[in-house]
N, CA, C and O atoms as a CHARMM CRD file, in Angstrom:
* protein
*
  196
    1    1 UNK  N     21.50100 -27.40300  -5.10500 PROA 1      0.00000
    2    1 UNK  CA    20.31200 -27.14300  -5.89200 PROA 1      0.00000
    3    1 UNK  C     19.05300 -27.68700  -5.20900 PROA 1      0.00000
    4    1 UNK  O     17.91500 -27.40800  -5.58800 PROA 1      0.00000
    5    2 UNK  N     19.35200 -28.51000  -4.14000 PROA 2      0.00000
    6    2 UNK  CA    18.20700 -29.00100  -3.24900 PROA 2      0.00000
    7    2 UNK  C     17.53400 -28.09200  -2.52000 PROA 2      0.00000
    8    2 UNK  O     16.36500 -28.20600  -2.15100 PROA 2      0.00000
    9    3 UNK  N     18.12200 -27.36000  -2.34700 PROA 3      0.00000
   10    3 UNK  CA    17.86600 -25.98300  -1.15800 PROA 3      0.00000
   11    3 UNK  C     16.62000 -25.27700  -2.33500 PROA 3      0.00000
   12    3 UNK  O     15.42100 -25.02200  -2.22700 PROA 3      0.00000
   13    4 UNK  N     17.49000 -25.16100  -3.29600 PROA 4      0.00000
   14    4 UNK  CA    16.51100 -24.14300  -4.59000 PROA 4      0.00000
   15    4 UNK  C     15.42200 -24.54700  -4.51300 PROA 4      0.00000
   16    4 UNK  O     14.45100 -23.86200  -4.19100 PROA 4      0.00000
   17    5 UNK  N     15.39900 -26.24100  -4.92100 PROA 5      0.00000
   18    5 UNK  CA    14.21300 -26.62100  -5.61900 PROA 5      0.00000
   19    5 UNK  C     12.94000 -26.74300  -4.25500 PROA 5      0.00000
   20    5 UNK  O     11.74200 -26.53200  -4.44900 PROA 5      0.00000
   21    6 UNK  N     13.46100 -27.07100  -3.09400 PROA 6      0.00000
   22    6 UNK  CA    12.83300 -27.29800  -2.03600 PROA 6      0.00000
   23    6 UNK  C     12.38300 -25.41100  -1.77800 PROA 6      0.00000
   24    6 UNK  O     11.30800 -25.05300  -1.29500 PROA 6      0.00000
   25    7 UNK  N     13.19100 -24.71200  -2.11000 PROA 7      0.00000
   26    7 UNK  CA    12.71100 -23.10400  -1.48000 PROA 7      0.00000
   27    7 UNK  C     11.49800 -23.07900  -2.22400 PROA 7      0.00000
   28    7 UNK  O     10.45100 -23.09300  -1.57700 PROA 7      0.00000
   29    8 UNK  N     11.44100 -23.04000  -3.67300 PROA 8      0.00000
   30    8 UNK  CA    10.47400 -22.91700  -4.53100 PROA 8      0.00000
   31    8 UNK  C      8.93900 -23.66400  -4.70600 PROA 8      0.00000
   32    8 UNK  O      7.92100 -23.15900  -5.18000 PROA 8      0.00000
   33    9 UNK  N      9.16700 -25.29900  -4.05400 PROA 9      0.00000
   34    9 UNK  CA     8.30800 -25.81200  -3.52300 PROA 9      0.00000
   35    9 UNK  C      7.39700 -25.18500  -2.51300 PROA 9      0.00000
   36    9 UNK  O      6.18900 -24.95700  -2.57700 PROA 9      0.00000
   37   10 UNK  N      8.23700 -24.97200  -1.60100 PROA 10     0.00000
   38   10 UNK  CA     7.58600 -24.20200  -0.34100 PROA 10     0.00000
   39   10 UNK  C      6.55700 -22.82200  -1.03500 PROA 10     0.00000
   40   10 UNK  O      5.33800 -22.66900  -1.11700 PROA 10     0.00000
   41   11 UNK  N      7.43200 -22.19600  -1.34400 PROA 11     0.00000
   42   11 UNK  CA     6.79500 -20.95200  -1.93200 PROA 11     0.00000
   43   11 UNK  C      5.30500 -21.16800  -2.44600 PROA 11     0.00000
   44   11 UNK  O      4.21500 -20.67500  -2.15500 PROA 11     0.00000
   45   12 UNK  N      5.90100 -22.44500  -3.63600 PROA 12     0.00000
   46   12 UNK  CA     4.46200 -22.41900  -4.61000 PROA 12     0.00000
   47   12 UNK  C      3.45400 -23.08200  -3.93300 PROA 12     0.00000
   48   12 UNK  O      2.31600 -22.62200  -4.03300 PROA 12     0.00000
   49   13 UNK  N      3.64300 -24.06600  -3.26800 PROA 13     0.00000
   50   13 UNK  CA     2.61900 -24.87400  -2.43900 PROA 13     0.00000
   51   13 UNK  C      1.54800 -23.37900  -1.37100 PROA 13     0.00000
   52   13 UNK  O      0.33600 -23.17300  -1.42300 PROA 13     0.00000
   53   14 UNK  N      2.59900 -22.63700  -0.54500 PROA 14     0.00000
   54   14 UNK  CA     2.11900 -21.65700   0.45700 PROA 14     0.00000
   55   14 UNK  C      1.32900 -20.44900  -0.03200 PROA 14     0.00000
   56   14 UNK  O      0.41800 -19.84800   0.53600 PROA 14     0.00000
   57   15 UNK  N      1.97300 -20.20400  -1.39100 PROA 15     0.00000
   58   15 UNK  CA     1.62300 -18.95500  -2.18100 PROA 15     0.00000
   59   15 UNK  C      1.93000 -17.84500  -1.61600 PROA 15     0.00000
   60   15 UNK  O      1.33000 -16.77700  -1.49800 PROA 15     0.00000
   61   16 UNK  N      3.35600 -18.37400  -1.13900 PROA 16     0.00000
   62   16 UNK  CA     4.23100 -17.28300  -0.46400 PROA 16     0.00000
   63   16 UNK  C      5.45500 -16.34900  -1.58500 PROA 16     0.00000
   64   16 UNK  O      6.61200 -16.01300  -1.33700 PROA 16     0.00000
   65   17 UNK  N      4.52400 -16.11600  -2.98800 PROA 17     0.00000
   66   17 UNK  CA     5.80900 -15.62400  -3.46200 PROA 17     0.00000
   67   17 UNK  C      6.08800 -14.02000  -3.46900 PROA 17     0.00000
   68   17 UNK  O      6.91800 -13.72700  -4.33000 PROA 17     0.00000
   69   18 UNK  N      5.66400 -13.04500  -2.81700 PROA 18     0.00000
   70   18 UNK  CA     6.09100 -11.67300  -2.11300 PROA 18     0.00000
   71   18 UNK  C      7.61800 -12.35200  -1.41000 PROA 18     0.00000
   72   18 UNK  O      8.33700 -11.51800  -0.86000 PROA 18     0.00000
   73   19 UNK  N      7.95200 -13.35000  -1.41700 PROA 19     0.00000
   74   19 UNK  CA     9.65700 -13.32900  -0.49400 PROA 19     0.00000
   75   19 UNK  C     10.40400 -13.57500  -1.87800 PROA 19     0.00000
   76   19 UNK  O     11.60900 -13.55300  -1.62900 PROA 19     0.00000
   77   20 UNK  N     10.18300 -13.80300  -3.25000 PROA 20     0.00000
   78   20 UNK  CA    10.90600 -13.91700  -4.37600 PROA 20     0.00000
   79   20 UNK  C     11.89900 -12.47300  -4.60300 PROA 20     0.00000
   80   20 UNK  O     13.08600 -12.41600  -4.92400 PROA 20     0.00000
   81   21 UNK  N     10.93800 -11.36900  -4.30900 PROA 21     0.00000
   82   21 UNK  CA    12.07000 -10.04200  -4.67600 PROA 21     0.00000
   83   21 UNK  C     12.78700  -9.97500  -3.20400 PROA 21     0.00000
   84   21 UNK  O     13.94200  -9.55800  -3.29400 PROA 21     0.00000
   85   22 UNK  N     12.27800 -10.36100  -1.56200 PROA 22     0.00000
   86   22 UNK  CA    12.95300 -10.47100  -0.53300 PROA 22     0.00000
   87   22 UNK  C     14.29200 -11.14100  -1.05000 PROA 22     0.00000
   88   22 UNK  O     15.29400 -10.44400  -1.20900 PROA 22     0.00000
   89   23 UNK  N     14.29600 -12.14500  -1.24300 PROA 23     0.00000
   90   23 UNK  CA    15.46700 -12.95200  -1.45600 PROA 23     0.00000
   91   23 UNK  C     16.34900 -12.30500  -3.18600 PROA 23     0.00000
   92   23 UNK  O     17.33900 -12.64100  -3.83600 PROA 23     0.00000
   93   24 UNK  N     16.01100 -11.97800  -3.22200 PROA 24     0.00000
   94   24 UNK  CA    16.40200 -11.39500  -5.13600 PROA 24     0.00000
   95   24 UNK  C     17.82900 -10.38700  -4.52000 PROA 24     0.00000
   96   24 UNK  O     19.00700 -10.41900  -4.87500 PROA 24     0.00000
   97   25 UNK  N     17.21200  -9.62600  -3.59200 PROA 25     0.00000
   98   25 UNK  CA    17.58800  -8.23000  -2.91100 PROA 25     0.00000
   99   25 UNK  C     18.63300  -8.61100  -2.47500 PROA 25     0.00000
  100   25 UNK  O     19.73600  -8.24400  -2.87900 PROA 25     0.00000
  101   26 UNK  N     18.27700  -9.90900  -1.01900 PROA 26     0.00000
  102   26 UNK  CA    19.78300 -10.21800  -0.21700 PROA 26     0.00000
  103   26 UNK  C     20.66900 -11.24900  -1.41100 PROA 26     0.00000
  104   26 UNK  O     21.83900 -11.25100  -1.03000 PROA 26     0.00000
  105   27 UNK  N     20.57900 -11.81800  -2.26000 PROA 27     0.00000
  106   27 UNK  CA    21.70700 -12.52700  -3.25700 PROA 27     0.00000
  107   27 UNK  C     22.67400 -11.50200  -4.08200 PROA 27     0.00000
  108   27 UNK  O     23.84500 -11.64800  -4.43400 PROA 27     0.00000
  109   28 UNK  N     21.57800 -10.17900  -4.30400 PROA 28     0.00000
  110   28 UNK  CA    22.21800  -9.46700  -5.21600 PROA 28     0.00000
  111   28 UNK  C     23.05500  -8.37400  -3.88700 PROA 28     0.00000
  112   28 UNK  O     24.03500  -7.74600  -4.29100 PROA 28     0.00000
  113   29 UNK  N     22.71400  -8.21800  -2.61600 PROA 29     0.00000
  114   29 UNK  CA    23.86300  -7.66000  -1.85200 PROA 29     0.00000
  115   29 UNK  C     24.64000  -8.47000  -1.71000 PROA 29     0.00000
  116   29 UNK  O     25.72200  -8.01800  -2.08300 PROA 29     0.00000
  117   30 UNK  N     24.74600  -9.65800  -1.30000 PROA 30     0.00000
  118   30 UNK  CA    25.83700 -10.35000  -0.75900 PROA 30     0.00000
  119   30 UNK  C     26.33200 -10.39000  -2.09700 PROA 30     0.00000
  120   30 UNK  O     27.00200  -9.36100  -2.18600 PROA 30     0.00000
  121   31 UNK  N     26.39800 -11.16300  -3.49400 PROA 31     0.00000
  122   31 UNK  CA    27.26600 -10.50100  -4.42600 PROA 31     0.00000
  123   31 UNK  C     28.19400  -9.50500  -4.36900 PROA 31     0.00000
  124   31 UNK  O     29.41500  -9.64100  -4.43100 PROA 31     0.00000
  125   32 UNK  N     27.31600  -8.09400  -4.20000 PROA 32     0.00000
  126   32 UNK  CA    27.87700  -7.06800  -4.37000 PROA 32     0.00000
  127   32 UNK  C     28.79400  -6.81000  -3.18000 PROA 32     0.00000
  128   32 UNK  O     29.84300  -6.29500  -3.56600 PROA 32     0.00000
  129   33 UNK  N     28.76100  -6.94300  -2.23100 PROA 33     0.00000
  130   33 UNK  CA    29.82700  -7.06600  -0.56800 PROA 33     0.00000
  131   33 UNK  C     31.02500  -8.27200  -1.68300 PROA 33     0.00000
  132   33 UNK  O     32.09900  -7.92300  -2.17300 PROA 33     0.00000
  133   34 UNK  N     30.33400  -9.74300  -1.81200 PROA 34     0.00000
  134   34 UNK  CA    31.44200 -10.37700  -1.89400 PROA 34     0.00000
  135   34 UNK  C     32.59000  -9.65100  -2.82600 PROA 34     0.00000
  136   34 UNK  O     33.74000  -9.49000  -2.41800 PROA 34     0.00000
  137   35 UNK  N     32.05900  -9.15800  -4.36100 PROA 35     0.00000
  138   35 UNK  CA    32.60500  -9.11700  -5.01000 PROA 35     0.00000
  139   35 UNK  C     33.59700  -7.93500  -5.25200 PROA 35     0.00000
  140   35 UNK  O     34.64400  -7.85200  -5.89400 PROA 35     0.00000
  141   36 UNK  N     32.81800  -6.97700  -4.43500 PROA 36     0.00000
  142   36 UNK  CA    33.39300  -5.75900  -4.04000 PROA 36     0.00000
  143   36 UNK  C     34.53900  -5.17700  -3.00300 PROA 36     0.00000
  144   36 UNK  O     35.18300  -4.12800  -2.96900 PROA 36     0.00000
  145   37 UNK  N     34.49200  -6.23800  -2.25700 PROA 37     0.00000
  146   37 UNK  CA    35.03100  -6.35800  -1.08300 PROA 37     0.00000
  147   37 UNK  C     36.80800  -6.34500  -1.33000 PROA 37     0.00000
  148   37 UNK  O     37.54000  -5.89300  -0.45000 PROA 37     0.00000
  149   38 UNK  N     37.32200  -6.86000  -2.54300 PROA 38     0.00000
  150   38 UNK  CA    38.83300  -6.84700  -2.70800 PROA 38     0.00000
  151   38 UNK  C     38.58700  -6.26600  -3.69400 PROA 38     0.00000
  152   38 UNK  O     39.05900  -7.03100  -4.53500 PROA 38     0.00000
  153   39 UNK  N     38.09100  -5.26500  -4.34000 PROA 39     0.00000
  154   39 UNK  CA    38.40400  -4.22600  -5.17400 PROA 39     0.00000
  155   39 UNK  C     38.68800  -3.19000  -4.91600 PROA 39     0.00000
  156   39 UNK  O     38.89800  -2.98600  -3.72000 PROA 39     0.00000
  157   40 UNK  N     38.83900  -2.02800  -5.87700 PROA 40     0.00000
  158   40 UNK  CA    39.25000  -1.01500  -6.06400 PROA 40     0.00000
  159   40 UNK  C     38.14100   0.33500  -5.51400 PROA 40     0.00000
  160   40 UNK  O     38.40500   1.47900  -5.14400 PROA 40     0.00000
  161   41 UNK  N     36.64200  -0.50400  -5.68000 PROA 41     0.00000
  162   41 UNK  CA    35.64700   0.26800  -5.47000 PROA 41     0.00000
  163   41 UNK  C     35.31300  -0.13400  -4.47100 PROA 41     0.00000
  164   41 UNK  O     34.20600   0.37900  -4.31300 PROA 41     0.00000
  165   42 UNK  N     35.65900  -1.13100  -3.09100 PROA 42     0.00000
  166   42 UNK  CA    35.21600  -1.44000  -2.12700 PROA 42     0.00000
  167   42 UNK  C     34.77400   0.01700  -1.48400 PROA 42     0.00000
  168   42 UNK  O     33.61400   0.35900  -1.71000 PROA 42     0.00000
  169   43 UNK  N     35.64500   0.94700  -0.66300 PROA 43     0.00000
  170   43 UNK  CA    35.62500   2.51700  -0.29600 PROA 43     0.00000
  171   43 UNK  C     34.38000   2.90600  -0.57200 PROA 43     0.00000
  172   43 UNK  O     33.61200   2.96800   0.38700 PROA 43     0.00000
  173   44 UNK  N     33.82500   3.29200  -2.03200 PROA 44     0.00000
  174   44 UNK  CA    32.60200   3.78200  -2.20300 PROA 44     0.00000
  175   44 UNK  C     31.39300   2.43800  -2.00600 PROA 44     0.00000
  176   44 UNK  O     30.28200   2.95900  -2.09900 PROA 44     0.00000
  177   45 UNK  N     31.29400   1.29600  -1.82900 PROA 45     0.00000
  178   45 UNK  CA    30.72800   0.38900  -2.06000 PROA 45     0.00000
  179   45 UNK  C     30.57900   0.51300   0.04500 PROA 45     0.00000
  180   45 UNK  O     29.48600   0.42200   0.60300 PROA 45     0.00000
  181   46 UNK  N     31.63000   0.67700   0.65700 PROA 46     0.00000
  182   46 UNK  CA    30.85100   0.24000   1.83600 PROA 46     0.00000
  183   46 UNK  C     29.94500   1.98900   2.44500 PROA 46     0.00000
  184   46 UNK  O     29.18600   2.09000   3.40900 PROA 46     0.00000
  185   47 UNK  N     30.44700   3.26800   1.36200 PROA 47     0.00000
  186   47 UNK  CA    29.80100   4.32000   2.45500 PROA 47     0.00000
  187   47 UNK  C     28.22800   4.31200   2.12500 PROA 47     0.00000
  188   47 UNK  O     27.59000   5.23400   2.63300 PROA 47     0.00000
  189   48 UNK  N     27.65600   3.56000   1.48600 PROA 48     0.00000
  190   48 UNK  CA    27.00700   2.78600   1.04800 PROA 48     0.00000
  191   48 UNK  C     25.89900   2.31300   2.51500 PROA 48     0.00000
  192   48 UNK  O     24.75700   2.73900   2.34200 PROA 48     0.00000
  193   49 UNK  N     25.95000   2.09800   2.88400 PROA 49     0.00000
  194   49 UNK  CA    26.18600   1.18800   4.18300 PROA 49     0.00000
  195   49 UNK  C     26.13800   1.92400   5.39400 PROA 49     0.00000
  196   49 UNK  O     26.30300   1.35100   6.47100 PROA 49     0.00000
């Protein structure tokens, strides 16, 4: 949670928050790879890709 609170620091101090939906994007792919990855829907999940 150090990583979090320190990312968010950075951000708000820089007024760098245009990288909030950057990063939104890659958590919610890697999810979707991790979670997808030993399923049933992996097949359609990687033509994807």
């Amino acid at each position: 949670m150090d990583f979090l609170k320190d990312l968010w620091l950075f951000m708000k101090e820089r007024k760098k928050f245009w990288l909030v939906p950057i990063i939104v994007v890659l958590l919610l792919l890697g999810l979707l790879i991790v979670f997808g990855g030993g399923s049933a829907i992996a097949p359609f999940i990687y033509t994807l890709f």
